[in-house]
Structures are given as C-alpha cells and as structure tokens.
Biotite code that builds the C-alpha atoms (Angstrom):
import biotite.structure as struc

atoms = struc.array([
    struc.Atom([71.152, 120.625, 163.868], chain_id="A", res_id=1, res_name="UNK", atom_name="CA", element="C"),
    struc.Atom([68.620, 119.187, 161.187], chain_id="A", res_id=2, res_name="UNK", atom_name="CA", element="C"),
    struc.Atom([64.992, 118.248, 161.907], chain_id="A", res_id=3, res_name="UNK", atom_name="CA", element="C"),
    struc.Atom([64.101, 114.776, 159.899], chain_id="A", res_id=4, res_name="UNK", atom_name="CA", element="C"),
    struc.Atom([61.001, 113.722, 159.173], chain_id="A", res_id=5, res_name="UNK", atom_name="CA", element="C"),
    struc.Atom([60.462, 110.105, 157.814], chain_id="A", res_id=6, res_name="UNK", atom_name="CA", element="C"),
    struc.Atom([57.033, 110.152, 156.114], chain_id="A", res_id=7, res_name="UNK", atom_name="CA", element="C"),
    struc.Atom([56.266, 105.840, 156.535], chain_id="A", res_id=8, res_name="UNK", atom_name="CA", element="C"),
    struc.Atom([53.781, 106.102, 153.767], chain_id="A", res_id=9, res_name="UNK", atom_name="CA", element="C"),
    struc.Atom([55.395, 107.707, 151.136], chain_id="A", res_id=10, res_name="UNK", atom_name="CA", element="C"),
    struc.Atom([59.025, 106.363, 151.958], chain_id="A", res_id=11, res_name="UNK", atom_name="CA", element="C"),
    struc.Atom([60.281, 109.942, 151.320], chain_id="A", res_id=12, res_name="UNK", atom_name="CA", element="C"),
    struc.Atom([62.803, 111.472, 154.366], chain_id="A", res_id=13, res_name="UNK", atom_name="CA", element="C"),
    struc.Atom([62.569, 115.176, 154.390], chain_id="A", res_id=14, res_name="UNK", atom_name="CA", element="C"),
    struc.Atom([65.467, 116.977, 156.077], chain_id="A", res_id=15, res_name="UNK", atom_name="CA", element="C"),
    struc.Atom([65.319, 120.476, 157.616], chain_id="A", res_id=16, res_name="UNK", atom_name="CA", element="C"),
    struc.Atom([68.933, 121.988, 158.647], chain_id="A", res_id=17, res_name="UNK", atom_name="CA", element="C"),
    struc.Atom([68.442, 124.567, 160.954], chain_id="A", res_id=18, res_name="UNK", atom_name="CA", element="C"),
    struc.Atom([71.988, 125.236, 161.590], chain_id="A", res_id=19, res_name="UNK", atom_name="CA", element="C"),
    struc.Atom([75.194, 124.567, 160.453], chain_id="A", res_id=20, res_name="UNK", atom_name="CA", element="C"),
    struc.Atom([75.956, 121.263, 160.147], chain_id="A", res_id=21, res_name="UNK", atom_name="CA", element="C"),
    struc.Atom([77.816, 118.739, 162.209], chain_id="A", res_id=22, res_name="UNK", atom_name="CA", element="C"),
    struc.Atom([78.827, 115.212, 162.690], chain_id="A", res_id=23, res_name="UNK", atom_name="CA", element="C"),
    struc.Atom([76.123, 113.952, 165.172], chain_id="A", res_id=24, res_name="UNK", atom_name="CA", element="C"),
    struc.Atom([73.938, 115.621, 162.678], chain_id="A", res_id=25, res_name="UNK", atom_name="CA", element="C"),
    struc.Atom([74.805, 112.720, 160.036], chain_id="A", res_id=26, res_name="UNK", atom_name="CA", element="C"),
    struc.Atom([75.571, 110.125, 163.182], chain_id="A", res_id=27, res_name="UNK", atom_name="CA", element="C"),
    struc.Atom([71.814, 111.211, 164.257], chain_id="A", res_id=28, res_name="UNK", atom_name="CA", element="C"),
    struc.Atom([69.995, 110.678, 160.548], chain_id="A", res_id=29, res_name="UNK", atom_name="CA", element="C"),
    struc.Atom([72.087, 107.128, 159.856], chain_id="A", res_id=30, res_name="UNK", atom_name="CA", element="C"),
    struc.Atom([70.495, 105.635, 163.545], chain_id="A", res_id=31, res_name="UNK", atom_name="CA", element="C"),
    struc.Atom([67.060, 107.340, 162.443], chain_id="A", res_id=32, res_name="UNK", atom_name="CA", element="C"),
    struc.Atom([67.255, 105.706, 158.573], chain_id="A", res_id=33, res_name="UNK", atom_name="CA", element="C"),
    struc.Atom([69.167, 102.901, 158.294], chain_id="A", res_id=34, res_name="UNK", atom_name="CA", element="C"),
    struc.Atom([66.491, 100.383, 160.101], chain_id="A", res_id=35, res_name="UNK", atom_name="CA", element="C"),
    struc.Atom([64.151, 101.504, 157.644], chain_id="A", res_id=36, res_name="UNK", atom_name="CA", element="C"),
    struc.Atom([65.908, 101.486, 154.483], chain_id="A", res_id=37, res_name="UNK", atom_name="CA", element="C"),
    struc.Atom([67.109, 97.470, 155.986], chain_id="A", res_id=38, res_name="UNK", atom_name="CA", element="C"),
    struc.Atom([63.025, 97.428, 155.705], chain_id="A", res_id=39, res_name="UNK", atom_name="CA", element="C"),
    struc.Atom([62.529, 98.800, 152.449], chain_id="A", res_id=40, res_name="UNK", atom_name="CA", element="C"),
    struc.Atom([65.131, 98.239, 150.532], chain_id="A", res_id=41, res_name="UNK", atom_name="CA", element="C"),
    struc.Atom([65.561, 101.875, 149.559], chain_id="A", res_id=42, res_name="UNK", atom_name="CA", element="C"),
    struc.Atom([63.926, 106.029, 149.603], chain_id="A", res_id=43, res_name="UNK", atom_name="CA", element="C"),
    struc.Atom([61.177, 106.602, 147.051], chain_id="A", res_id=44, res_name="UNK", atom_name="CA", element="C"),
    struc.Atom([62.823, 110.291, 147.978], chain_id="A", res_id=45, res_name="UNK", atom_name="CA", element="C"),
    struc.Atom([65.326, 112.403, 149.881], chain_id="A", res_id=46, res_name="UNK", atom_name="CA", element="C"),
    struc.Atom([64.131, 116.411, 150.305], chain_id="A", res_id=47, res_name="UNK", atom_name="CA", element="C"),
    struc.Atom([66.862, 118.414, 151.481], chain_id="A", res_id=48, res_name="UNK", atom_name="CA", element="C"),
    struc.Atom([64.614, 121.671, 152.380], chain_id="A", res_id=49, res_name="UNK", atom_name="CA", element="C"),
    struc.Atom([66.180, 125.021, 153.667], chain_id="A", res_id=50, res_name="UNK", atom_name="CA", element="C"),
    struc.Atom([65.476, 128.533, 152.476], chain_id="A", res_id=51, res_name="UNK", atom_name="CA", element="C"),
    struc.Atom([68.827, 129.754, 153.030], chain_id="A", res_id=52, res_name="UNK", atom_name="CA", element="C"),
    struc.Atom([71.825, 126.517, 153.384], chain_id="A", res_id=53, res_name="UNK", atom_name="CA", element="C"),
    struc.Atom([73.407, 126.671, 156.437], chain_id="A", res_id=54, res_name="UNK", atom_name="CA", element="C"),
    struc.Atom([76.589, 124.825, 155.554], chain_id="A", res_id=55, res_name="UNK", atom_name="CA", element="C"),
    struc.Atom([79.397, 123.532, 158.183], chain_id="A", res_id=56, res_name="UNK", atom_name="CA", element="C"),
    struc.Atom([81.102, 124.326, 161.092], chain_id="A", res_id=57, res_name="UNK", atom_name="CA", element="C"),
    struc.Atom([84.700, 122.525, 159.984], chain_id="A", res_id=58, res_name="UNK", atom_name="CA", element="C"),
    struc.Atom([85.813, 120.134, 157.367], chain_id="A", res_id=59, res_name="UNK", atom_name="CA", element="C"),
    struc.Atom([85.241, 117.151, 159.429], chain_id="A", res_id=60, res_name="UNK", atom_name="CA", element="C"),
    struc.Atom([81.586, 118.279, 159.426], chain_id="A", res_id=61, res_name="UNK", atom_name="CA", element="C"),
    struc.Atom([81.679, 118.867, 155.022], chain_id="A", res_id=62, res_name="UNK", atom_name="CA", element="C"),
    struc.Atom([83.743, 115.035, 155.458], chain_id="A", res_id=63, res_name="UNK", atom_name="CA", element="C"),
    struc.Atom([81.145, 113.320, 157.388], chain_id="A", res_id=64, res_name="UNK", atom_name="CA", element="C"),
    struc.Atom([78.561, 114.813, 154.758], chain_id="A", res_id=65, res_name="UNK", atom_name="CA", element="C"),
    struc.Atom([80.164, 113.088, 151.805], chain_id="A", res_id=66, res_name="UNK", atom_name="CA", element="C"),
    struc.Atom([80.719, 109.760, 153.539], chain_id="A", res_id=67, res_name="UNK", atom_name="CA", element="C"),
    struc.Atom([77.216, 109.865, 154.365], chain_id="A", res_id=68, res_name="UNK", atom_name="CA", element="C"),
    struc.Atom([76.011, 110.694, 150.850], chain_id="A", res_id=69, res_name="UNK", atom_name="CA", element="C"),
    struc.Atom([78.341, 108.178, 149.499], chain_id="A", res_id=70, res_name="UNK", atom_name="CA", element="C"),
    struc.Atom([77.879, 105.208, 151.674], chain_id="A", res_id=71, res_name="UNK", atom_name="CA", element="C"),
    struc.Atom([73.667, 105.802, 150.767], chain_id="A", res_id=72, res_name="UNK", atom_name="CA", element="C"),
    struc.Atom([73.199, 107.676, 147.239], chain_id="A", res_id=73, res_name="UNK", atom_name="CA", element="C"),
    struc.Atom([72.685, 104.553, 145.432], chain_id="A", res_id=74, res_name="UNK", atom_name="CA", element="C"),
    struc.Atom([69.546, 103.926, 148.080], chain_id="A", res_id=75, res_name="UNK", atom_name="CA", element="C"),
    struc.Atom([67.611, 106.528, 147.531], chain_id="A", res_id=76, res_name="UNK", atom_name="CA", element="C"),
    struc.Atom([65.960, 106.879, 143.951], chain_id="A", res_id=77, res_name="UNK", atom_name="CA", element="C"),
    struc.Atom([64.997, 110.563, 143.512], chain_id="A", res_id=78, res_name="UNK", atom_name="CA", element="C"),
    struc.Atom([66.549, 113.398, 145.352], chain_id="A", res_id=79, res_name="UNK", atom_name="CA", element="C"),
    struc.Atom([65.015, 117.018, 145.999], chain_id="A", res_id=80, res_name="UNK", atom_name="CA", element="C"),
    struc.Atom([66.953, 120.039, 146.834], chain_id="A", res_id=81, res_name="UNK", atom_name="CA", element="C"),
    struc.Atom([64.821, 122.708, 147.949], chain_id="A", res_id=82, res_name="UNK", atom_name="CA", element="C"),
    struc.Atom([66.209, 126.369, 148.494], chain_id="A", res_id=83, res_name="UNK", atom_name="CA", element="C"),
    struc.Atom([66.593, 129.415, 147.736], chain_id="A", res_id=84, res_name="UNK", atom_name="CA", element="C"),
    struc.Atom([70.222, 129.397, 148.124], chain_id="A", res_id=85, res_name="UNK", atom_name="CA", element="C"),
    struc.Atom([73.107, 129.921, 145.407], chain_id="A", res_id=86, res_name="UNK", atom_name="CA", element="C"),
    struc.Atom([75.401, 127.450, 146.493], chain_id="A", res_id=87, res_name="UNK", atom_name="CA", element="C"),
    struc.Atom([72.633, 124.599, 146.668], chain_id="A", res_id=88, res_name="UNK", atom_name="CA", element="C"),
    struc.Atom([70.656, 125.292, 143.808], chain_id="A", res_id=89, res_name="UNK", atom_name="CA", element="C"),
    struc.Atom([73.783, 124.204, 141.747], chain_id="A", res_id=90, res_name="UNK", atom_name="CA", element="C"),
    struc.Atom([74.212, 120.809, 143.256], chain_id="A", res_id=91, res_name="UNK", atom_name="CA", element="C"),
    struc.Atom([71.796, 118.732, 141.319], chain_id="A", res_id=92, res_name="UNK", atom_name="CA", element="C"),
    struc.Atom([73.850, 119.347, 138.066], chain_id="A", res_id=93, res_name="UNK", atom_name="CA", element="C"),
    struc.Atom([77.474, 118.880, 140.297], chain_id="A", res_id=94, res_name="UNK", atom_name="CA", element="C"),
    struc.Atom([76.176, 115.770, 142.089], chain_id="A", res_id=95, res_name="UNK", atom_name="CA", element="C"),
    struc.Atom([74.167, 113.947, 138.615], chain_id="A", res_id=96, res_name="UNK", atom_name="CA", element="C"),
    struc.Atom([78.025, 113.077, 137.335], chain_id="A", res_id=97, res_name="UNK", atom_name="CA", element="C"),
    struc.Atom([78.796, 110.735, 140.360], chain_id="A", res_id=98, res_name="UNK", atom_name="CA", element="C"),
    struc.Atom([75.302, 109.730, 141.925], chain_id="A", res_id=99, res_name="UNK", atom_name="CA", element="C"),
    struc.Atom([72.513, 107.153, 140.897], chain_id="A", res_id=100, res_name="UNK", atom_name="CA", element="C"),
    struc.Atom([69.396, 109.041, 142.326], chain_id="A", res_id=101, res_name="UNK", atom_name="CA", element="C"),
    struc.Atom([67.649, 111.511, 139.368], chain_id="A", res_id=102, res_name="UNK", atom_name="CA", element="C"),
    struc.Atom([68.527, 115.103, 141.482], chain_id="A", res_id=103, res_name="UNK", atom_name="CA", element="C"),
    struc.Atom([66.572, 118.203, 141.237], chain_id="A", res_id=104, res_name="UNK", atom_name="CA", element="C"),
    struc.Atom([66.247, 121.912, 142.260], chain_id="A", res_id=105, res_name="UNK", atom_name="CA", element="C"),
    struc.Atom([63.101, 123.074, 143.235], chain_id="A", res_id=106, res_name="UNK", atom_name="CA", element="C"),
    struc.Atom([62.945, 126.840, 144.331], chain_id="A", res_id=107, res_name="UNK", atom_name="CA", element="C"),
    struc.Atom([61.953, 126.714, 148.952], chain_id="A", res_id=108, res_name="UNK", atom_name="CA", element="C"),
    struc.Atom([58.382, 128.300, 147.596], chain_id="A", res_id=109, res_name="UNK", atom_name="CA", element="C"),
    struc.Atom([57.858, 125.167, 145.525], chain_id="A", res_id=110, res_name="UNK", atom_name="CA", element="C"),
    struc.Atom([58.698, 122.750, 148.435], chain_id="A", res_id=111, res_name="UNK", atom_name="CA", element="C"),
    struc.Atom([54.818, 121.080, 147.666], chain_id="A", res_id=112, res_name="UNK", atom_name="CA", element="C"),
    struc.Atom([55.682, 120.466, 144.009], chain_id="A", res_id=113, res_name="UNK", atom_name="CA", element="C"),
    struc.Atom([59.000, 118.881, 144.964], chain_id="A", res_id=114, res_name="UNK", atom_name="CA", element="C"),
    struc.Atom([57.355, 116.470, 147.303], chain_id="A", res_id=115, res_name="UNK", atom_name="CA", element="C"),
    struc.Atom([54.488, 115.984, 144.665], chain_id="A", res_id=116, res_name="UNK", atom_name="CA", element="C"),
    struc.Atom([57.794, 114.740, 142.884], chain_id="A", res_id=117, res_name="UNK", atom_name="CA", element="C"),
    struc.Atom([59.398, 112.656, 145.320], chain_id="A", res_id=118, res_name="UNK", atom_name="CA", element="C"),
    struc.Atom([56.112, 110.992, 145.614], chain_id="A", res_id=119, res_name="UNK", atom_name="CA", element="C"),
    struc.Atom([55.301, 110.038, 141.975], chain_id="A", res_id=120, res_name="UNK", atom_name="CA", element="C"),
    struc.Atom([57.062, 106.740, 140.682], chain_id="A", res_id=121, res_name="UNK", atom_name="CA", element="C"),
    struc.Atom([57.775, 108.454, 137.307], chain_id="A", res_id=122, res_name="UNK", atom_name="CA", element="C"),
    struc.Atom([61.377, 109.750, 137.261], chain_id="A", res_id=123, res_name="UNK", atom_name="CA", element="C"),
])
C-alpha cells in the first residue's frame, strides 16, 4: 500500500509506499490522478518518498508499475526520488534514457529540498 498526497496548490503528487507494492496500488493512484491531470494538463512534480523501497510482491505488480509510468511519464515535468535505498537511488540515471520528466535523487533526509525542487519552475 502507498499513501498519496495531491498537494492542489503546488500540482506536485507525493507518494509514500509503505509496503510492497501491488496492482490496486497503481489502479488506486490512476482513479486518484487522472481527473486532475484532465484539469491541469500535467504534474509540476511527482515525489516518490520512502526511506527504505519496498519493492513488489510478483511481476504482475513490477508490470503494472511500468504501464503506469509509461502510459503518464510524459505528464509529469520533474520527478523526485527520495530514499535512502540502493536500488532507487540509481533510477534517475536508468529512467533519464527513456522518460521526458528531468529525474532526480535526493537523499529521504533531504525530502524538503526535493519538494523545494518540485515546486520551482526552473528545471
């Protein structure tokens, strides 16, 4: 399970996995986004905040991840990975050669600094 949080203002969706995760995670977040980004257009930002990454419980789950990235990367302008974890913190550099949005690590103590980022309209 994730906890989302759409902040209105700032058109920035912060997303909290708590566990690993699954398909009704990504079913969940599409019903929760999709009206707005209709609204807007697109994400200022996308923060993908966990200290430690959960990851998946099957390959359906890691498959329902990438359809969901790929059906909305070129939505969102400016994507935040925030962890302390290994296997995340390389993703920006993996994920730059096949996605619009600029993508950057931020260490999970920096998490205000990353939002500071999503925030700006510099990129």
């Amino acid at each position: 399970m994730s906890v989302n949080e759409l902040m209105l203002d700032e058109n920035v969706l912060v997303i909290t996995p708590e566990e690993s995760l699954k398909l009704t995670d990504f079913e969940r977040l599409a019903k929760e986004i999709d009206p707005h980004i209709e609204a807007k257009g697109t994400l200022n930002g996308l923060m993908i905040c966990s200290k430690v990454f959960p990851g998946w419980d099957n390959f359906i789950e890691v498959l329902s991840h990438i359809r969901f990235i790929k059906d909305n990367h070129h939505l969102i302008k400016k994507v935040a990975v925030v962890t302390n974890s290994e296997f995340l913190s390389v993703l920006p550099r993996a994920a730059s050669h096949f996605f619009r949005a600029e993508i950057k690590h931020f260490c999970y103590q920096d998490k205000d600094v990353a939002l500071d980022w999503l925030k700006s309209s510099d990129t």
